[in-house]
FIZA-277212 format. One record per residue: residue number from 1; residue in one letter; chain; y, x, z of N, C-alpha, C in turn. Coordinates in steps of 0.1 Angstrom, whole numbers. Example, Ala and Ser with C-alpha at 12.3 -4.5 7.8 and 13.67 -1.06 7.14 Angstrom:
2
+-----+----+----+-------+-------+-------+-------+-------+-------+-------+-------+-------+
|   i | aa | ch |    nY |    nX |    nZ |   caY |   caX |   caZ |    cY |    cX |    cZ |
+-----+----+----+-------+-------+-------+-------+-------+-------+-------+-------+-------+
|   1 |  A |  A |   -57 |   132 |    78 |   -45 |   123 |    78 |   -33 |   132 |    78 |
|   2 |  S |  A |   -22 |   128 |    71 |   -11 |   137 |    71 |     0 |   129 |    79 |
+-----+----+----+-------+-------+-------+-------+-------+-------+-------+-------+-------+
# end
This chain:
83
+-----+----+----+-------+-------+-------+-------+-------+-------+-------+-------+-------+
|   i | aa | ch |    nY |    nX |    nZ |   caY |   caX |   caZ |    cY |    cX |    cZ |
+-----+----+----+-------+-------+-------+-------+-------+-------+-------+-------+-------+
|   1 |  X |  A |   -12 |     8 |     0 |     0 |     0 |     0 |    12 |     9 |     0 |
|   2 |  X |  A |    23 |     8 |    -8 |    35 |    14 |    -8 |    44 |     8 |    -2 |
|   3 |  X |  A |    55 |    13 |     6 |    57 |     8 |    16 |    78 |    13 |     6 |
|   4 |  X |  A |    84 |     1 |     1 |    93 |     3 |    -6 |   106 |    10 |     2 |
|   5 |  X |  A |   111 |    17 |     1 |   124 |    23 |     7 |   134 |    13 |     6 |
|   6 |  X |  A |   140 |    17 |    19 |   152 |     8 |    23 |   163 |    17 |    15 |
|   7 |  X |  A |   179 |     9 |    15 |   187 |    18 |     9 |   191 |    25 |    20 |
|   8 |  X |  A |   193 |    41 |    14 |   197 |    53 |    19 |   187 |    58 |    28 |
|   9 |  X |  A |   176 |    54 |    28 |   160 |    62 |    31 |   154 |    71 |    22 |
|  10 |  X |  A |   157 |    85 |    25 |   149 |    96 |    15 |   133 |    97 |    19 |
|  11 |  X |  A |   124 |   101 |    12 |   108 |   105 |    14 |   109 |   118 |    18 |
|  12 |  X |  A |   100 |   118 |    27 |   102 |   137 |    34 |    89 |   136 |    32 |
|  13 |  X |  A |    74 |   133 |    32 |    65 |   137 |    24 |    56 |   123 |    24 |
|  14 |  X |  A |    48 |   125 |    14 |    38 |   115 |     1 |    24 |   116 |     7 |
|  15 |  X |  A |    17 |   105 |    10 |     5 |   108 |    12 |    -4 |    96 |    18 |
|  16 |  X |  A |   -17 |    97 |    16 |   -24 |    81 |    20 |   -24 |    82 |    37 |
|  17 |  X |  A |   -21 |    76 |    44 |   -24 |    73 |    58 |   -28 |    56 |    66 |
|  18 |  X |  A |   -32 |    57 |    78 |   -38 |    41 |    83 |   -35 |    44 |    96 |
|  19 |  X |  A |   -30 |    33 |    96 |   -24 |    34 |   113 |   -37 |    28 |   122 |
|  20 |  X |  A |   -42 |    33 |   131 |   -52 |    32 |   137 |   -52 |    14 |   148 |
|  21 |  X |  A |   -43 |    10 |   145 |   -43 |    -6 |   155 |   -28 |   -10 |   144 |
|  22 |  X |  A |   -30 |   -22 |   135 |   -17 |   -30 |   131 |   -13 |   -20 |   119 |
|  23 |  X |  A |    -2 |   -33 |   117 |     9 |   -30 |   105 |    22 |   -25 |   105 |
|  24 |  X |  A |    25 |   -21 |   102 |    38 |   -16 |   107 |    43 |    -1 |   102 |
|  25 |  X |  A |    61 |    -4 |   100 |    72 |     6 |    97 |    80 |    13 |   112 |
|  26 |  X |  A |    79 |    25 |   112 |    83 |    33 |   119 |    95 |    40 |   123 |
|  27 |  X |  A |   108 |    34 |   126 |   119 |    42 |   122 |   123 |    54 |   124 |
|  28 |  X |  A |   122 |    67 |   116 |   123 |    76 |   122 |   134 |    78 |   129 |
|  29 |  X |  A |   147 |    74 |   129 |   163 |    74 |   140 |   152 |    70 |   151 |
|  30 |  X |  A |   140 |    63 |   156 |   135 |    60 |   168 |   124 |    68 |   174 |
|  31 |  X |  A |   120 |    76 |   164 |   111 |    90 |   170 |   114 |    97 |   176 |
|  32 |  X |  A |   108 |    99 |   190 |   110 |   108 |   196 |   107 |   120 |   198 |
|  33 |  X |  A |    90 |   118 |   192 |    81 |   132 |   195 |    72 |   132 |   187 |
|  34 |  X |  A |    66 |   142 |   182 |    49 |   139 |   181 |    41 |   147 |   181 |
|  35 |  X |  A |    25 |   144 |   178 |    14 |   153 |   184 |     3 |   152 |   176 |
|  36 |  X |  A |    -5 |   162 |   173 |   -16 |   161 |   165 |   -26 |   156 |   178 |
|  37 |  X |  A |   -36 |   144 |   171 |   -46 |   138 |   180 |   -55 |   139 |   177 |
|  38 |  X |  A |   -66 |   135 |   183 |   -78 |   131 |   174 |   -83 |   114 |   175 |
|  39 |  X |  A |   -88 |   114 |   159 |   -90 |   101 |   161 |  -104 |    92 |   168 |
|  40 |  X |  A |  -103 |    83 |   175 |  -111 |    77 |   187 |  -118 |    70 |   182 |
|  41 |  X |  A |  -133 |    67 |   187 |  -142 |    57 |   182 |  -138 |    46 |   193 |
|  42 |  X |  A |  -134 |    35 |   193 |  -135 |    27 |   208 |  -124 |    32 |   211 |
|  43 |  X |  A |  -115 |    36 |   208 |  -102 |    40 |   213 |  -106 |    53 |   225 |
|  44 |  X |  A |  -117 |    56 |   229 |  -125 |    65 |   238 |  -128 |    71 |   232 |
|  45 |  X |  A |  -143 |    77 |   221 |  -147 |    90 |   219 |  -138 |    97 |   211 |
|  46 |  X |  A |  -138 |   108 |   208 |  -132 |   117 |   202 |  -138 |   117 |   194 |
|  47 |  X |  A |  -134 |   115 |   180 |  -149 |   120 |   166 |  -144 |   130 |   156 |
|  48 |  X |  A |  -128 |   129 |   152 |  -122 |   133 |   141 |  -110 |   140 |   146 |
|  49 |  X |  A |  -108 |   155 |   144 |   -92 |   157 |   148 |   -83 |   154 |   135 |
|  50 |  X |  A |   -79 |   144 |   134 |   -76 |   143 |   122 |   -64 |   128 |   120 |
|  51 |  X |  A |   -56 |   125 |   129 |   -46 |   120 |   135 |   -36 |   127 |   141 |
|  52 |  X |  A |   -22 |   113 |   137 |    -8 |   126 |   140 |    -6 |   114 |   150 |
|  53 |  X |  A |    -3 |   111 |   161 |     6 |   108 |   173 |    23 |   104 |   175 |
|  54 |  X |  A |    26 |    93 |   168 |    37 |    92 |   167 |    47 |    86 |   182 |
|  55 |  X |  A |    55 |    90 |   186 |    61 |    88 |   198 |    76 |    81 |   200 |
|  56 |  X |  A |    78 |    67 |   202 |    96 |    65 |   198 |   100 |    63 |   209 |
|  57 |  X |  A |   118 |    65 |   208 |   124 |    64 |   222 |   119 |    52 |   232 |
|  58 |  X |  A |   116 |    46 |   223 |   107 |    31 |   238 |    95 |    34 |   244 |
|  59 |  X |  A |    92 |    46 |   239 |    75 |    47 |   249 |    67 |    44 |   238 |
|  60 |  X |  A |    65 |    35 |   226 |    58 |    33 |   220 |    47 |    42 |   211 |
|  61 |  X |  A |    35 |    42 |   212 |    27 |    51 |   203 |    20 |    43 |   192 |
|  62 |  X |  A |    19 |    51 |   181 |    14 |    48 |   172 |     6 |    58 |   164 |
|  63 |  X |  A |    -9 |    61 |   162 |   -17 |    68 |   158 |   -20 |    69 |   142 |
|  64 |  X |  A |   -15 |    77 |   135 |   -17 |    77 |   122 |   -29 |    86 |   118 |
|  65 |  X |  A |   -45 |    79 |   112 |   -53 |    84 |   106 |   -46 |    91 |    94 |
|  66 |  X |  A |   -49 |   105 |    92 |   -46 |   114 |    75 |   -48 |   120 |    75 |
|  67 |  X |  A |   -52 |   131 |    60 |   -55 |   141 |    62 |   -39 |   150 |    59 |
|  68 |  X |  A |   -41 |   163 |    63 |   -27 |   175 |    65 |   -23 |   169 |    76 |
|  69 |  X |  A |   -26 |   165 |    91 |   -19 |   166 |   101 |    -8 |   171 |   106 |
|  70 |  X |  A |    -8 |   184 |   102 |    -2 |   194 |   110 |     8 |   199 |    96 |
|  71 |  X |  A |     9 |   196 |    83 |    17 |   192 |    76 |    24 |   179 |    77 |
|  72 |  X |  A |    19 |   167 |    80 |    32 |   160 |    82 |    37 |   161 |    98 |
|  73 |  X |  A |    33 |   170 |   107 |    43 |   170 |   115 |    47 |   179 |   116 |
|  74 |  X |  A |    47 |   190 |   106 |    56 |   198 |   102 |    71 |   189 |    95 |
|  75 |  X |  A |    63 |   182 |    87 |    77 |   175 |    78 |    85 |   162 |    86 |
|  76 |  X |  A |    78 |   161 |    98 |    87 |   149 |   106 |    97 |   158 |   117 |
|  77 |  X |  A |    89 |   169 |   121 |    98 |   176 |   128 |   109 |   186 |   126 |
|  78 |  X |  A |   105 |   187 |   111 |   118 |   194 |   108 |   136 |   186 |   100 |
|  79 |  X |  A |   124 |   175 |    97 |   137 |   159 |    98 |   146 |   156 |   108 |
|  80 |  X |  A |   137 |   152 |   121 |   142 |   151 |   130 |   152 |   161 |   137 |
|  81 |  X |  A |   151 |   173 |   133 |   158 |   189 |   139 |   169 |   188 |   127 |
|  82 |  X |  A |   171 |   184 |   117 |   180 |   183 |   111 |   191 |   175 |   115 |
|  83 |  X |  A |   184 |   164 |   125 |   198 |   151 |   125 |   208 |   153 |   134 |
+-----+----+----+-------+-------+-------+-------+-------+-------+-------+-------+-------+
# end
């Protein structure tokens, strides 16, 4: 699913991902942090390092299944360090 750009929204990087619970847009102005995870069988086992950890100023988490982890949090955190 492509997810259309709002006006004056640039793409910092391209790639298939699945948010591990729901649907949903992320605003980066509301990111606070993030973290390479792994992804959970049961929300419990560990099976896959292979989730990025998204963190917004409300407390909210949101787990993104993909592959290059540690490439897109390279490209969110050097976003964020720009603003």
């Amino acid at each position: 699913m492509k997810t259309p750009l709002l006006p004056n929204e640039h793409l910092i990087k391209d790639g298939a991902a699945n948010l591990q619970r729901g649907v949903t847009v992320v605003d980066l102005a509301q990111v606070q942090s993030t973290r390479a995870c792994w992804t959970k069988f049961l929300g419990l086992i560990p099976l896959f390092p292979n989730s990025l950890a998204v963190y917004t100023k409300e407390g909210t988490e949101f787990r993104f299944v993909l592959f290059g982890r540690h490439a897109w949090n390279a490209a969110i955190q050097a976003r964020l360090q720009a603003r």
